[in-house]
C-alpha positions, -999 to 999 in steps of 0.1 A, spaced: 756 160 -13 735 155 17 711 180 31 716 193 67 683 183 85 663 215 95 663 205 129 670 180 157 642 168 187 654 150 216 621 144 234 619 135 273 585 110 272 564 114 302 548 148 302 552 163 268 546 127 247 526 110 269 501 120 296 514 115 329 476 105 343 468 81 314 505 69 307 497 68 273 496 91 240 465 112 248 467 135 222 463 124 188 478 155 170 514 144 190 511 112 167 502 127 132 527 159 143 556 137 150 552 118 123 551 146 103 582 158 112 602 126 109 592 121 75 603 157 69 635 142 78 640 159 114 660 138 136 635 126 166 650 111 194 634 96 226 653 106 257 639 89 287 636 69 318 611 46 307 621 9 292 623 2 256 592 -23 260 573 11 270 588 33 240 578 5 216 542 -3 229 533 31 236 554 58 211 572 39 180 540 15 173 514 49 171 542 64 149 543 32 124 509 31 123 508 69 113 524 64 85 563 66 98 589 63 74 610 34 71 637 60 62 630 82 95 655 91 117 637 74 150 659 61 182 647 52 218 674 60 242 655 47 273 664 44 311 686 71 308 714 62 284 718 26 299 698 13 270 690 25 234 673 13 198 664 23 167 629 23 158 622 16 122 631 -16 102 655 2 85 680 16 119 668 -11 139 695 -32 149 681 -48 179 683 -35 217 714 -23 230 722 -23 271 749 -8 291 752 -42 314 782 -21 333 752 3 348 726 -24 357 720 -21 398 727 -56 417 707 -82 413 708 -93 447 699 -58 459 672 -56 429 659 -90 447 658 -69 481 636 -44 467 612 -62 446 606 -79 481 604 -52 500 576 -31 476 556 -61 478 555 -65 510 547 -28 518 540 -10 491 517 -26 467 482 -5 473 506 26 452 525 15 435 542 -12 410 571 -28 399 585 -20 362 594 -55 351 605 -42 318 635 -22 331 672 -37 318 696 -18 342 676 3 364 649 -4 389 615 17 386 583 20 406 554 37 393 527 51 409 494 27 398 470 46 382 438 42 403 456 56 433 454 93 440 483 112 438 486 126 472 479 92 488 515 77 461 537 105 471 530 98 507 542 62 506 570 72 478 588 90 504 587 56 528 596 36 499 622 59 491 637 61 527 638 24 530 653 19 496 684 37 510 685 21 540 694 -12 518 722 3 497 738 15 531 733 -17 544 748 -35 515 777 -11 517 768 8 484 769 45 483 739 63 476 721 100 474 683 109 477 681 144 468 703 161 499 710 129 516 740 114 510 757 78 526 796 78 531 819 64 511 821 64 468 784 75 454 776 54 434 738 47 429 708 79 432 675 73 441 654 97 421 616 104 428 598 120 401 559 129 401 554 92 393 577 72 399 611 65 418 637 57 394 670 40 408 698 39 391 739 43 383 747 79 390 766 76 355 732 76 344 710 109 329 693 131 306 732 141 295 740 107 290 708 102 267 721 136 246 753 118 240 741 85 232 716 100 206 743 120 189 761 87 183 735 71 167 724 101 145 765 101 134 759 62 119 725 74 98 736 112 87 740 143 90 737 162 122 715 197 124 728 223 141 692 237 156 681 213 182 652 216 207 648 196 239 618 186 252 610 180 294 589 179 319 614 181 349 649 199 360 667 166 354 655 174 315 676 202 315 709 183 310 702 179 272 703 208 268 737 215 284 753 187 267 742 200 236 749 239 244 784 225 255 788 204 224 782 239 204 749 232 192 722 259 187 694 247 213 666 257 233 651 240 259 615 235 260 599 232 297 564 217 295 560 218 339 578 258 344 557 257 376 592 239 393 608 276 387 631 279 353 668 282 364 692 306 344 708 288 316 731 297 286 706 293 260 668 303 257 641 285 276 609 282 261 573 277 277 537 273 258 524 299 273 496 280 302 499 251 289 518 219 303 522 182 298 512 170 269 488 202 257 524 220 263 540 189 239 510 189 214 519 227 209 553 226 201 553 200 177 520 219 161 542 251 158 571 228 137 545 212 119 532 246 106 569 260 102 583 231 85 554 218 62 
């Protein structure tokens, strides 16, 4: 008879994993802590934006050489929902992609060209994205001085879905006609993508996979950095799972929601990130 896991993590990447100034995993503890907890046998699942080439590089290759389990219960849902993996020998089955999501490629051409011809100095092209289109913020360019050109690049990247005829929303802003593509700016980046696209999506995807390798838990906690975050929580609360939502960036203002909504007290990002899993660690080990 198999044993219901303790607990399930669906963890949002940029903020709480991995720094949002360094990009990377800045915090050793969030290594040895997840690591920890997967071998413990709770369900850890990677809910984000990001590419699979970036979960790989910068998440699931720390965790392997932690000490992960071949037996863990690992997955990358990445670029939200349109792609997903699992990330030990032993679930993965190579890289799976949502090809019915993936944004034009002549209008994809159109806005590789124009970030390179206006935007370079900020920002860079995510080459590793399968379905949606990303720019980042480069990290030797002050914060103020991306967002400033974000909004232009933004603007202008919804000038070329109306002029291709596609319908699009950036924040308030809406074209006419079907809505079919959004244009989301986060602290980083600008993501672009299907509107069938998002943190729910990811929620859904991951339950699917954990179905084909076991048991589901009934506690959950989600893990984010933004409002967008929030969603995997809802699917989950809607789904009728026991979850709270932890908010590592509360400093956006905490909506009301049907289930509790943690914060680490000052602490955000990754500190906020390192916490949690710490608090696990010390009530599961």
């Amino acid at each position: 008879m198999n044993t219901l896991p303790p607990l399930g993590l669906l963890l949002d990447v940029d903020g709480p994993i991995a720094s949002p100034v360094t990009r990377t995993i800045a915090i050793p503890s969030i290594v040895s802590n997840l690591v920890v907890l997967a071998n413990l046998g709770v369900p850890v699942i990677f809910n984000t934006g990001r590419s699979d080439a970036f979960i790989r590089d910068v998440v699931v290759k720390p965790l392997l050489a932690a000490g992960l389990s071949p037996d863990a219960r690992v997955y990358g849902v990445c670029e939200k929902g349109a792609v997903w993996f699992g990330a030990t020998m032993k679930n993965f089955s190579g890289v799976n992609v949502d090809e019915s999501v993936a944004i034009a490629p002549e209008i994809v051409a159109e806005l590789r060209a124009m970030l390179e011809s206006l935007f370079t100095k900020t920002m860079f092209w995510d080459f590793t994205k399968r379905a949606m289109v990303s720019v980042e913020q480069r990290t030797d360019v002050a914060s103020a001085d991306y967002l400033a050109d974000q909004k232009h690049f933004d603007d202008d990247a919804f000038a070329i879905f109306e002029k291709h005829g596609v319908g699009v929303v950036l924040g308030d802003r809406r074209s006419t006609g079907e809505i079919t593509v959004r244009i989301d700016p986060t602290i980083i980046s600008t993501d672009i993508e299907s509107v069938t696209l998002g943190k729910d999506l990811g929620a859904e995807r991951a339950l699917e996979l954990l179905q084909d390798s076991g048991d589901l838990p009934r506690l959950w906690r989600t893990v984010g950095d933004s409002r967008s975050d929030y969603a995997m929580a809802d699917y989950l609360h809607s789904q009728g799972y026991d979850v709270a939502h932890v908010d590592v960036r509360p400093a956006d203002g905490i909506p009301v929601t049907p289930y509790r909504v943690i914060t680490e007290g000052n602490l955000i990002h990754d500190e906020a990130g390192a916490a949690f899993l710490a608090h696990w660690v010390r009530e599961l080990g």
